[in-house]
VEXDREN-2710 file (C-alpha; in Angstrom, 1 decimal):
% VEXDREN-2710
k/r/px/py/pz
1/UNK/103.5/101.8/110.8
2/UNK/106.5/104.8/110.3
3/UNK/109.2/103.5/108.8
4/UNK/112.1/103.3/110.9
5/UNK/114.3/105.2/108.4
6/UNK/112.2/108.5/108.8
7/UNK/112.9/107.9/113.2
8/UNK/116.2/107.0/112.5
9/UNK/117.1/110.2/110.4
10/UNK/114.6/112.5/111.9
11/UNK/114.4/111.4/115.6
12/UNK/113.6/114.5/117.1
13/UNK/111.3/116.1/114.8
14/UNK/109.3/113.2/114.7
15/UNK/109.5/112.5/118.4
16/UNK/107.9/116.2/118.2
17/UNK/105.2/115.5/115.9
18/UNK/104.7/112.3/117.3
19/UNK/104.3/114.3/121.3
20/UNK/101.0/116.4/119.4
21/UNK/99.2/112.8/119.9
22/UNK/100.5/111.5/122.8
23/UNK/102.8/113.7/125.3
24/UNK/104.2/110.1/126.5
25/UNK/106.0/108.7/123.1
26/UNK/109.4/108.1/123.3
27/UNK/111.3/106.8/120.8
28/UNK/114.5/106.3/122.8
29/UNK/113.6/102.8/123.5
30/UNK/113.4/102.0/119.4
31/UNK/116.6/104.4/118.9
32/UNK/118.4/102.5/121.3
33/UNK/117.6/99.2/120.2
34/UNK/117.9/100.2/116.2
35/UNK/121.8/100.9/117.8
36/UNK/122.2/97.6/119.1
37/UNK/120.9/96.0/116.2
38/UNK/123.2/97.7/113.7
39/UNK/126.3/97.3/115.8
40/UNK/125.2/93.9/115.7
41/UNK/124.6/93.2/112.2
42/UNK/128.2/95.0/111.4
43/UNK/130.0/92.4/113.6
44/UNK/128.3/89.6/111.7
45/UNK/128.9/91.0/108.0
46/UNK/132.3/91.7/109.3
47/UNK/132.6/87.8/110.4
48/UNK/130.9/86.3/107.3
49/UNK/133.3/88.0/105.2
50/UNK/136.3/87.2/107.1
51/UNK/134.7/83.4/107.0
52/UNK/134.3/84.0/103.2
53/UNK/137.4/84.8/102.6
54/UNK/139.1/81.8/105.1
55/UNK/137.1/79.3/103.0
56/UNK/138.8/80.0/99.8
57/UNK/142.1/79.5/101.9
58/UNK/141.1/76.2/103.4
59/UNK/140.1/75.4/99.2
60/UNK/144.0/76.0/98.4
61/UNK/145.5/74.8/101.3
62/UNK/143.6/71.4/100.5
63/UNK/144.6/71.4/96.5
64/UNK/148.3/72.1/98.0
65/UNK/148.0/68.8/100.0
66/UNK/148.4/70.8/103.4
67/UNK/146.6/70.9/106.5
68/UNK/143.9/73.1/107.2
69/UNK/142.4/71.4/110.1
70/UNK/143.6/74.3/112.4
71/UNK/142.2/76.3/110.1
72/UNK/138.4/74.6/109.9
73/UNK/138.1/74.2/113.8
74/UNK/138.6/78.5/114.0
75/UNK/136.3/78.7/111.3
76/UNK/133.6/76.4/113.3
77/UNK/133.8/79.1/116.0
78/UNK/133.3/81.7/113.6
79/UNK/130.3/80.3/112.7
80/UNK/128.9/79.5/115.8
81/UNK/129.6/83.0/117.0
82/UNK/127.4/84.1/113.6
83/UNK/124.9/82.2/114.6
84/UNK/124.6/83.9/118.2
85/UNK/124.7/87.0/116.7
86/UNK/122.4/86.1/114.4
87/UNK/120.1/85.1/116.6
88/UNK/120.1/88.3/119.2
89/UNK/119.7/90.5/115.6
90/UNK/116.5/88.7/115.2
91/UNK/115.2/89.1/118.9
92/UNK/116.3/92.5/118.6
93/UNK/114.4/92.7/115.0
94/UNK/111.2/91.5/117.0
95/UNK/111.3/93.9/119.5
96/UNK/111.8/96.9/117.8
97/UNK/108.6/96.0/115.6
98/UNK/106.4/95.4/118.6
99/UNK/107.7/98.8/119.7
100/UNK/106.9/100.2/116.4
101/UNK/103.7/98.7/116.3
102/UNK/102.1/101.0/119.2
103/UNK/103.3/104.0/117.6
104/UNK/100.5/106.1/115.6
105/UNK/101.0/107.9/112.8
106/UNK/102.8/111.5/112.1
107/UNK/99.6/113.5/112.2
108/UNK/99.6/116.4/109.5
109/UNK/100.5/119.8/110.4
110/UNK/97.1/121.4/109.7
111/UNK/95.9/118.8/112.6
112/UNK/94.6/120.7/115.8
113/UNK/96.2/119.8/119.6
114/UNK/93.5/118.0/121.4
115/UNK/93.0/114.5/123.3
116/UNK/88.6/114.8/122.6
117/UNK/86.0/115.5/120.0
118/UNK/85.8/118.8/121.5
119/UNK/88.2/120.4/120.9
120/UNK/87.6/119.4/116.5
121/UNK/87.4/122.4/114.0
122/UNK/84.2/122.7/112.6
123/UNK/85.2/123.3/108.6
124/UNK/81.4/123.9/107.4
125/UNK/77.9/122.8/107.7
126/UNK/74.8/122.2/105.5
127/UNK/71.3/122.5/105.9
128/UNK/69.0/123.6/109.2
129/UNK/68.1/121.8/112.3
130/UNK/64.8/120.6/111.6
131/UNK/61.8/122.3/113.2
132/UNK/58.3/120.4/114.8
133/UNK/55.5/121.8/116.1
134/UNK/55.2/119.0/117.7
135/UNK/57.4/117.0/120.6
136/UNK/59.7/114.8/118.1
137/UNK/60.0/111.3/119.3
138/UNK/63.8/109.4/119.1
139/UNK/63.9/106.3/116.9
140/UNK/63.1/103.6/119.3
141/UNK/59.6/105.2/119.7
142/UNK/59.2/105.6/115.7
143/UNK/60.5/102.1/115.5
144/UNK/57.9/100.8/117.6
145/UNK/55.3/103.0/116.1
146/UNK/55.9/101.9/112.7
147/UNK/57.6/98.3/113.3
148/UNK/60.5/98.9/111.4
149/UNK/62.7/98.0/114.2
150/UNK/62.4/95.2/116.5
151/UNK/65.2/95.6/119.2
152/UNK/63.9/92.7/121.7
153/UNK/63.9/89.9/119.2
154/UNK/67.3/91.2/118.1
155/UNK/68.5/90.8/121.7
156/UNK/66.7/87.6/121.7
157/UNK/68.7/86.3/118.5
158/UNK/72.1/87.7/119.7
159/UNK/72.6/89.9/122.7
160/UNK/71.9/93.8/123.5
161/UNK/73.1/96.5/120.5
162/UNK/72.5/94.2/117.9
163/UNK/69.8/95.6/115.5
164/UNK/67.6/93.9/113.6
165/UNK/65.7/95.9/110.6
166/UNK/61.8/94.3/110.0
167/UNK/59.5/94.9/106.5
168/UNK/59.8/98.5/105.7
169/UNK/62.7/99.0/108.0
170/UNK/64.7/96.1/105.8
171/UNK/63.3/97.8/102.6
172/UNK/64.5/101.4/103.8
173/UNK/67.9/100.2/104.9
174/UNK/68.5/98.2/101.6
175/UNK/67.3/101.1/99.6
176/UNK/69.6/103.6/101.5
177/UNK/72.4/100.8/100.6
178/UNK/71.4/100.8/97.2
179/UNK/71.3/104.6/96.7
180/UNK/75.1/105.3/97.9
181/UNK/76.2/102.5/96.1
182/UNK/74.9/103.9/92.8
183/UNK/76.1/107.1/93.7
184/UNK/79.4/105.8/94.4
185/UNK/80.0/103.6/91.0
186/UNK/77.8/105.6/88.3
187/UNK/78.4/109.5/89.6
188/UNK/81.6/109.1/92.0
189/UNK/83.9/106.4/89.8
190/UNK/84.7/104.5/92.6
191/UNK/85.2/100.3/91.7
192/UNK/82.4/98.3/93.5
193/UNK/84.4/95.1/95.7
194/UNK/82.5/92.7/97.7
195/UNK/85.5/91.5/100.3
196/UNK/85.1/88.6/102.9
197/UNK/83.6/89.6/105.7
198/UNK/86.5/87.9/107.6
199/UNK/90.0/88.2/107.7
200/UNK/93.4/87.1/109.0
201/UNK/95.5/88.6/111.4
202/UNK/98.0/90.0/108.4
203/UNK/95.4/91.3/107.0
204/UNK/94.3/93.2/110.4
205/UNK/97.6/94.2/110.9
206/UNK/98.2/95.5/107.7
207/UNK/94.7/98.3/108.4
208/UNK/96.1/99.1/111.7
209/UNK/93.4/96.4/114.1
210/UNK/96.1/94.5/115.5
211/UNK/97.6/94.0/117.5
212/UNK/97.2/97.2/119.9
213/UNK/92.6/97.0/119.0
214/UNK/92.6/93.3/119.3
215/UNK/90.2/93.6/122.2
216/UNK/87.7/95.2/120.3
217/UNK/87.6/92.6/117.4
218/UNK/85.4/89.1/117.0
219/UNK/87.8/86.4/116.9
220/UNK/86.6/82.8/115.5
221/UNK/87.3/80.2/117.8
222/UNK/88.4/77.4/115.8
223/UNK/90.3/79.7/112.9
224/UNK/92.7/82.5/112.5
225/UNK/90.2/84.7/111.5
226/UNK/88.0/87.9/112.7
227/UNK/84.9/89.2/111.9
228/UNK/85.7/92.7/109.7
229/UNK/84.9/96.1/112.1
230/UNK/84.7/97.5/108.7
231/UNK/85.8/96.7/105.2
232/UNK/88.7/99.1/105.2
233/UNK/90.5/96.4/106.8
234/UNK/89.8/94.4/103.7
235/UNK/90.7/96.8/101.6
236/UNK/94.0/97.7/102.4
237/UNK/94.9/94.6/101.9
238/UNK/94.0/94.3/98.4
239/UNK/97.1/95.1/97.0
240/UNK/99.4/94.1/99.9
241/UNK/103.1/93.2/99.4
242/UNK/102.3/94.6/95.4
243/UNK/103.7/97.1/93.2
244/UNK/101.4/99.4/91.3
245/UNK/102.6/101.0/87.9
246/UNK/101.8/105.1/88.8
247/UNK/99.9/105.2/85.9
248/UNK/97.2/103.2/87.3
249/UNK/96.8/105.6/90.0
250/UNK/95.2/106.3/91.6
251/UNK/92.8/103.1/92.6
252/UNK/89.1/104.0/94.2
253/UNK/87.0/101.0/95.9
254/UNK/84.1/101.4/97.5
255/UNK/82.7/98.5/99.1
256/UNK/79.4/97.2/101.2
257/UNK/80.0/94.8/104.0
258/UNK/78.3/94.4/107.3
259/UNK/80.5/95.7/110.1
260/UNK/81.4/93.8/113.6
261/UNK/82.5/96.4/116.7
262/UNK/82.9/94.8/120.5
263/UNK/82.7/97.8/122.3
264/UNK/82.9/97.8/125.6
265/UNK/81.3/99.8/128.4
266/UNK/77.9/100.4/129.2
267/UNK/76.2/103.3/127.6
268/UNK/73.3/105.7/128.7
269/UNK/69.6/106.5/127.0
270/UNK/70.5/108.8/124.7
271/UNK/72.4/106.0/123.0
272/UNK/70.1/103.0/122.9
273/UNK/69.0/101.5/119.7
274/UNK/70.7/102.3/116.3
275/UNK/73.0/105.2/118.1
276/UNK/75.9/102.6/119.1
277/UNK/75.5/98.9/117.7
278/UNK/77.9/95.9/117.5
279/UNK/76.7/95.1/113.9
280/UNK/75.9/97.6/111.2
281/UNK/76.2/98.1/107.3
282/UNK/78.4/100.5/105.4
283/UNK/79.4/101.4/102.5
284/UNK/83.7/102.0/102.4
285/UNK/85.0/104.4/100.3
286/UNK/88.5/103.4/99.4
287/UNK/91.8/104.8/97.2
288/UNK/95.4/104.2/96.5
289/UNK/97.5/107.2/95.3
290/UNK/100.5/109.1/95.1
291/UNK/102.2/111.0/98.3
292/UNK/101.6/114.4/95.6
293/UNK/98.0/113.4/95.8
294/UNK/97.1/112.3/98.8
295/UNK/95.7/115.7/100.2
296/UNK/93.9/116.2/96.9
297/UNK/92.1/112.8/97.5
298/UNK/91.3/113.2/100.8
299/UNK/89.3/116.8/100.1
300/UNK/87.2/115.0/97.2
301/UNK/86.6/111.9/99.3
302/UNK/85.2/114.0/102.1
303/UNK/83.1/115.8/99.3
304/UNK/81.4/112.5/97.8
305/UNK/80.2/111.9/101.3
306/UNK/78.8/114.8/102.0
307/UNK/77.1/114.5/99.1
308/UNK/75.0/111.5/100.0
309/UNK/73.6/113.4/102.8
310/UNK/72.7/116.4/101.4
311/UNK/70.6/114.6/98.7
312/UNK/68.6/112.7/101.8
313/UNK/68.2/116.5/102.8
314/UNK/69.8/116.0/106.5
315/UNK/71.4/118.6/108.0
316/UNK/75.4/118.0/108.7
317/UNK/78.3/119.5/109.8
318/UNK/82.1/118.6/109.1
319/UNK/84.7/118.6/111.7
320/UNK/88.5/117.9/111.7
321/UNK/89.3/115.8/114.3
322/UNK/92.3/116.7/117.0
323/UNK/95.3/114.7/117.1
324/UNK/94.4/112.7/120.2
325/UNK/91.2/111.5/118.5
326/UNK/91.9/110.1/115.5
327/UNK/92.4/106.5/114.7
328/UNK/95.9/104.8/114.8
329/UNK/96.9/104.8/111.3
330/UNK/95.3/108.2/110.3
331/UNK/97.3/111.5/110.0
332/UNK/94.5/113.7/109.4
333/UNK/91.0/112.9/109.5
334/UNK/87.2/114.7/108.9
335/UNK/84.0/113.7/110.4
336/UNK/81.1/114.3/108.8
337/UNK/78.3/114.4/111.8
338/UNK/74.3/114.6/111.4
339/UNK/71.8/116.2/113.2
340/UNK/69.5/113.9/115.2
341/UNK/66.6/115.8/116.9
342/UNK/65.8/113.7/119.5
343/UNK/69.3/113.5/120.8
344/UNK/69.7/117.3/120.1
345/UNK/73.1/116.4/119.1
346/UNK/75.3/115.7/116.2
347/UNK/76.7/111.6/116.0
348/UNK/79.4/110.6/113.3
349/UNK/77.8/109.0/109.9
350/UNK/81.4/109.3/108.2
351/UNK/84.6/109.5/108.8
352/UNK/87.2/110.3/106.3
353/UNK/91.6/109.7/106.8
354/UNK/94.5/110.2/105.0
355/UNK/96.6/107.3/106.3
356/UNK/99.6/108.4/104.3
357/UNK/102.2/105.8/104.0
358/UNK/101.0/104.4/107.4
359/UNK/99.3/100.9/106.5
360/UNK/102.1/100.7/103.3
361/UNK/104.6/100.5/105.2
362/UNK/102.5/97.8/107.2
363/UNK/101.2/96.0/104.2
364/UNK/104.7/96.5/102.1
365/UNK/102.4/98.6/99.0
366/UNK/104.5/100.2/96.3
367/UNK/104.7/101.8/93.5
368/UNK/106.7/102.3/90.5
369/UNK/107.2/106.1/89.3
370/UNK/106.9/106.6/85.4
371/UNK/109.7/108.5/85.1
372/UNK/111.5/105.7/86.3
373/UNK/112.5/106.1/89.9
374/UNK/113.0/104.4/93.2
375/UNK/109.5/102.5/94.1
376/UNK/107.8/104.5/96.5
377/UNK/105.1/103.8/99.3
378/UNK/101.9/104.2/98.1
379/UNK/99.1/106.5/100.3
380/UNK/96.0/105.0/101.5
381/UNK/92.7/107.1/102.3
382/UNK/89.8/105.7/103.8
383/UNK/85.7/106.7/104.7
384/UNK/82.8/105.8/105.2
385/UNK/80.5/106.3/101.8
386/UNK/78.2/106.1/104.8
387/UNK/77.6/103.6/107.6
388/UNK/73.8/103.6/107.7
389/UNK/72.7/103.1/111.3
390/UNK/73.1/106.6/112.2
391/UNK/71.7/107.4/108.8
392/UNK/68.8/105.7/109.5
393/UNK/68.2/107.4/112.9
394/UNK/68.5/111.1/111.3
395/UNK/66.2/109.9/108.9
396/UNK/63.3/108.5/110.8
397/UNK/63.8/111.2/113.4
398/UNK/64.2/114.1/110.8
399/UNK/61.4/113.2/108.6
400/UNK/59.0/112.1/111.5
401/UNK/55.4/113.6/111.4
402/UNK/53.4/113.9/114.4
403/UNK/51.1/110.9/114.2
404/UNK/54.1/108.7/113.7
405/UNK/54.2/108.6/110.2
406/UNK/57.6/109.5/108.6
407/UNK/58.1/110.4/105.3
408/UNK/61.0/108.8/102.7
409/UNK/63.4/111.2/101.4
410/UNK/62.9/111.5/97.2
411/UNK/66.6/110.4/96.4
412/UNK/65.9/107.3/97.5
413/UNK/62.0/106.7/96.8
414/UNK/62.6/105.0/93.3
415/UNK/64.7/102.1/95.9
416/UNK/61.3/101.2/97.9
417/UNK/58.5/101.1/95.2
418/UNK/58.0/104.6/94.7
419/UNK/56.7/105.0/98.6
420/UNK/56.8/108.7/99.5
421/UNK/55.2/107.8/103.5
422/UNK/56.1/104.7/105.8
423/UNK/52.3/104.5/108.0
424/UNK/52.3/103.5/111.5
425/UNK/51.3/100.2/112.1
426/UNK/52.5/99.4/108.2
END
């Protein structure tokens, strides 16, 4: 969430920002009713302090033996008319924070125009598109080559897009796991957190989910709690409504959770199986710094992802996103896409945001300066440290050999036994 004193000081330049995302935002309607509100609140300070003052009157007149009843009954409508206005600030209070609520955040300058994917910046790549002298199969048919995957009796167990991993596949997920999460704590210096995979709706309001994504979430029926779309939701909320010492900053988490997405819409061939799920594991790679920082943080976040994949030897590129295609809370983000053959395309295995002071503003995160300052908002960043059903598709398909085999890539052979091939019909 902005804070409403940057639109209140700044309203056109942010308006202008703002218009990069979304040529519709106008912030007239908050303007307007920030107006009322203060007009309101100085009528009712004025009133309290007149009633204030009148009070100690009504105190003397009393010791004096006089009569204040005149007095007390002009007083009583003072009050009630505090209480109206009262009342109407706090309607008015409500409704500027739902307004304030749909608003994104002020993407970064640096940020290209765009409304799609497309029209990203591609900032580097690593690696070559594999070569086969053979016709590479997709996943699904390496899946059902090797059993790694059983898609039907996932279906069976839940509904369509959720993925169930079987032997091998199990071990090579939970190795891949293993891996980045080593990686992470030992090399990176990241804090290893294992959140609730369910949360409440301050919680998911504080990361940015609620209220405008509610529709995408998994809500329990009998509790006020939903199923985590990822554990960036958890983690902003770690040190919610806290103040940090700057010292201590900044914070780095990384976390593993399983992940919950309703997505809705059908989707074509190209994107059955592990492409687009409702359930999937990740590892979150999370920190909490300084404003001076921030950018810093974001660049070396971005790195210890790409890391990951070049040690599994997959060829990437890294793209930063347009304005109209970044999350809610993000004000500059980079996606870190692999290659998967069969597709022929690139898909998304991280993605990497500077949120800014977005979700402290939401979550009321602080800091105190060491040389003594004003608190300040903290900044929150935010990536994947990676999400491995995508992962798992470049690796099967990338490291496929044409009699179905596929081989395991070194970093993470010393996770699954020492294995080097996974055999059909293992």
């Amino acid at each position: 969430m902005l804070d409403i004193r940057t639109i209140r000081s700044e309203p056109e330049e942010t308006e202008r920002k703002l218009k990069r995302r979304d040529p519709s935002i106008s912030l007239r309607p908050i303007l307007d009713l920030d107006c009322r509100r203060r007009q309101l609140i100085f009528r009712s300070e004025e009133l309290k302090k007149k009633r204030n003052e009148v009070s100690d009157s009504i105190g003397r007149l009393k010791k004096e033996g006089k009569d204040a009843s005149e007095i007390i009954a002009e007083m009583k409508s003072v009050s009630e008319e505090i209480k109206r206005l009262d009342a109407q600030i706090g309607r008015l209070e409500e409704q500027i924070h739902d307004e304030m609520c749909q608003l994104p955040n002020i993407p970064d300058d640096p940020v290209p125009i765009g409304q799609t994917k497309e029209e990203a910046i591609v900032l580097r790549e690593w690696g070559h598109k594999p070569e086969f002298a053979f016709e590479p199969r997709n996943h699904v048919q390496l899946a059902a080559i090797t059993g790694l995957l059983d898609f039907p009796r996932a279906a069976k167990l839940a509904e369509a897009q959720f993925p169930m991993y079987v032997g091998l596949g199990a071990i090579l997920e939970w190795a891949l796991l293993c891996f980045m999460v080593e990686v992470q704590t030992r090399e990176n210096g990241y804090t290893l957190v294992l959140p609730p995979y369910l949360a409440n709706p301050q919680t998911m309001f504080t990361s940015g989910n609620l209220p405008k994504f509610e529709h995408e979430l998994y809500r329990l029926r009998d509790n006020e709690l939903y199923l985590i779309p990822t554990s960036e939701v958890s983690l902003t909320s770690l040190h919610r409504d806290e103040i940090l010492e700057e010292e201590a900053l900044p914070v780095r988490y990384v976390s593993y959770t399983a992940c919950f997405r309703r997505e809705a819409g059908t989707y074509g061939a190209e994107e059955r199986g592990l492409i687009r799920v409702h359930q999937f594991n990740k590892i979150e790679m999370y920190k909490i710094t300084t404003s001076e920082t921030s950018d810093r943080e974001l660049d070396s976040m971005v790195r210890d992802a790409e890391k990951i994949v070049e040690r599994l030897g997959l060829h990437y590129r890294t793209r930063l996103l347009p304005t109209g295609d970044m999350a809610l809370q993000s004000a500059k983000t980079c996606d870190i896409e692999v290659w998967l053959p069969a597709q022929k395309a690139y898909y998304e295995v991280s993605s990497c945001s500077n949120c800014k002071s977005f979700q402290a503003v939401r979550g009321n995160m602080r800091y105190r300066p060491k040389d003594g300052g004003k608190n300040q908002y903290v900044h929150t960043l935010n990536g994947s440290g990676l999400a491995t059903s995508r992962l798992m598709v470049a690796i099967m398909e990338t490291y496929q050999q044409a009699d179905g085999s596929i081989i395991v890539p070194e970093a993470i052979r010393k996770y699954m036994m020492g294995m080097e091939r996974i055999e059909p019909g293992h």
